[in-house]
N, C-alpha and C positions, 0 to 999 in steps of 0.2 A: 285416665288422663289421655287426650288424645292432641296429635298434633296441634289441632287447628286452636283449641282449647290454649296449648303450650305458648306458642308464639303469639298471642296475642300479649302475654305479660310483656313488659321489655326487659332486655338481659340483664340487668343487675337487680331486678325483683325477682327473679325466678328460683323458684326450687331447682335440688340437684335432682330430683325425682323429672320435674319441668324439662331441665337441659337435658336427661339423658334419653327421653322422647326424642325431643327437638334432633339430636344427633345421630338417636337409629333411623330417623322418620327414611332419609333416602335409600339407606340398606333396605329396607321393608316397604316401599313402596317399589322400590326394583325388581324385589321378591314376587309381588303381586303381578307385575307386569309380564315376569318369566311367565309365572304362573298361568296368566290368561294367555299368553301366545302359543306355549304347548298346549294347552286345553284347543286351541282354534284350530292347532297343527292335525293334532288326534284327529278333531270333529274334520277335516278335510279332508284326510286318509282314509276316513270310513264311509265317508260320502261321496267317494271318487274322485276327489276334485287334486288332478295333479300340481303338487310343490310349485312345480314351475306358474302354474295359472292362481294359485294361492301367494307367491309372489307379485303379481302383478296386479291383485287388487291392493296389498299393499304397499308396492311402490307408489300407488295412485292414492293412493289415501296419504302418506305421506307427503306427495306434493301438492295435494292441495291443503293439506293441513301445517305443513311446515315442517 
């Protein structure tokens, strides 16, 4: 069952199998997010590219993305 699956029932149709997706979905999409930003940190580290200028593409990604 996967979120997107989940949330389209509406809440008083759902299984508790349903809701208990619906309510890890943000722990586990956070998880994912760690995940990819240490994976990018590594990949910067081993390609020379100093913290500080790996910050600064994403400060700029950030502001034009929100």
């Amino acid at each position: 069952m996967s979120f997107e699956e989940a949330i389209t029932v509406k809440p008083r149709d759902r299984t508790p199998v349903q809701q208990l997706v619906i309510e890890r979905y943000p722990r586990e999409y956070a998880e994912e997010i760690s995940a990819e930003i240490t994976d990018l940190a590594k990949k910067a580290e081993y390609a020379g590219i100093p913290m500080d200028k790996l910050q600064e593409v994403i400060d700029k990604v950030n502001q034009e993305n929100g």
